[in-house]
N, C-alpha and C positions, 0 to 999 in steps of 0.2 A: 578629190580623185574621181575621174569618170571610168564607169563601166567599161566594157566593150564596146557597147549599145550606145555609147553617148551618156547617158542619164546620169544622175546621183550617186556614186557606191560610198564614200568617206567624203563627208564635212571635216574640213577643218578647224576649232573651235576655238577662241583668243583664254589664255591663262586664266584670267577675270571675266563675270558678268560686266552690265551694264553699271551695275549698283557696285563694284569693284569686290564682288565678294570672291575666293575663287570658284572656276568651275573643275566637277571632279575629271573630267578625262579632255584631253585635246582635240583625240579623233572618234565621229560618229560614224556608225555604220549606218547607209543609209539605204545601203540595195537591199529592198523586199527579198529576195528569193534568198541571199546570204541570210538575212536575220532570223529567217523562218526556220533555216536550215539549223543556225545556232539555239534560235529559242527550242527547237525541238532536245536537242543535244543538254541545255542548260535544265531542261526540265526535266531529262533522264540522269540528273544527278555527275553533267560532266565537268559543274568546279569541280569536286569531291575527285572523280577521276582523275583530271588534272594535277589538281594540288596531290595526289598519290603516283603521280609518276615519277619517282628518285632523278630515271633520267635526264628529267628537264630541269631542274628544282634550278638549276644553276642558271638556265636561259634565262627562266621566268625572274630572277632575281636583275638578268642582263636586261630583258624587257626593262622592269619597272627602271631601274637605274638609267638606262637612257630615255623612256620617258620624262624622267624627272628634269634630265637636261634640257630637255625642250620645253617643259610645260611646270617653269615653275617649283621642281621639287616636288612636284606630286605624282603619286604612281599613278597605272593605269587606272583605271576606274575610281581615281579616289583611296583606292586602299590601303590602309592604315600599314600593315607589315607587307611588305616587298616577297615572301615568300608564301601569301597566301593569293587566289583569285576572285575580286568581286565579282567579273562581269567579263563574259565571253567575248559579250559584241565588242566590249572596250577593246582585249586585245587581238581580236582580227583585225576592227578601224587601223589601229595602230601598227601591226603586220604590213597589209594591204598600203598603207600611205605610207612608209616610212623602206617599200623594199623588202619586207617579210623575215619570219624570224621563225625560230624550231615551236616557239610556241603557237602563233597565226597557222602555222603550217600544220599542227598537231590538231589544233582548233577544224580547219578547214577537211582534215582526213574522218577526224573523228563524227564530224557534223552530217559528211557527204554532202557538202556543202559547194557547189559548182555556180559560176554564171550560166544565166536563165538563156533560152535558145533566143529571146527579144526583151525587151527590154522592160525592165517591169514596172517605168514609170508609165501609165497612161496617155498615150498619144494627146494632144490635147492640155495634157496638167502643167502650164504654163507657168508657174507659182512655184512648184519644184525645181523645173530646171531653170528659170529665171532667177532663182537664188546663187545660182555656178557660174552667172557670166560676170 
């Protein structure tokens, strides 16, 4: 999935590595100015938040459940029980690429988490965006 901007925002990643091991999540997040947004959020303690909001318990349960449809049987990030959260970035990637969900959506509020006014791969970094064509 591209940006606004054109550039990188979600990789999407095959079930297995190379070595056929699985990989934990399907989709990466890969726009700078979203990540920042969420590692700021993850660092203030918002699994915890997350995982404490009753009212989503059931999305988050719908996330993992159709992630697994796609990728294998495995929830988002990897994570072992379906009603907890590893990894923020996992489910925006997965939000964002897949159409959006209560929880991407919770994610992206909570984060203040917006597209960057230009694009926040570097004019020039040829090696990122030549990976999306």
């Amino acid at each position: 999935m591209r940006c606004p901007h054109g550039g990188p925002a979600v990789l999407e990643n095959d079930p297995v590595d190379l070595r056929g091991r699985p990989f934990p999540t399907r989709y990466w997040l890969a726009c700078r100015a979203l990540g920042e947004a969420v590692s700021r959020l993850e660092a203030a303690g918002g699994v915890k938040r997350l995982e404490a909001e009753d009212a989503l318990r059931d999305d988050l349960l719908a996330a993992n459940a159709r992630h697994g449809e796609l990728h294998g049987g495995r929830n988002v990030g990897g994570v072992r029980d379906p009603a907890t959260v590893k990894c923020l970035h996992a489910h925006l990637a997965f939000g964002l690429a897949t159409g959006g969900n209560p929880v991407s959506d919770w994610i992206m509020r909570a984060s203040g988490a917006a597209w960057p006014a230009a694009c926040c791969v570097p004019p020039g970094d040829g090696a990122a965006a030549e990976t999306l064509r």
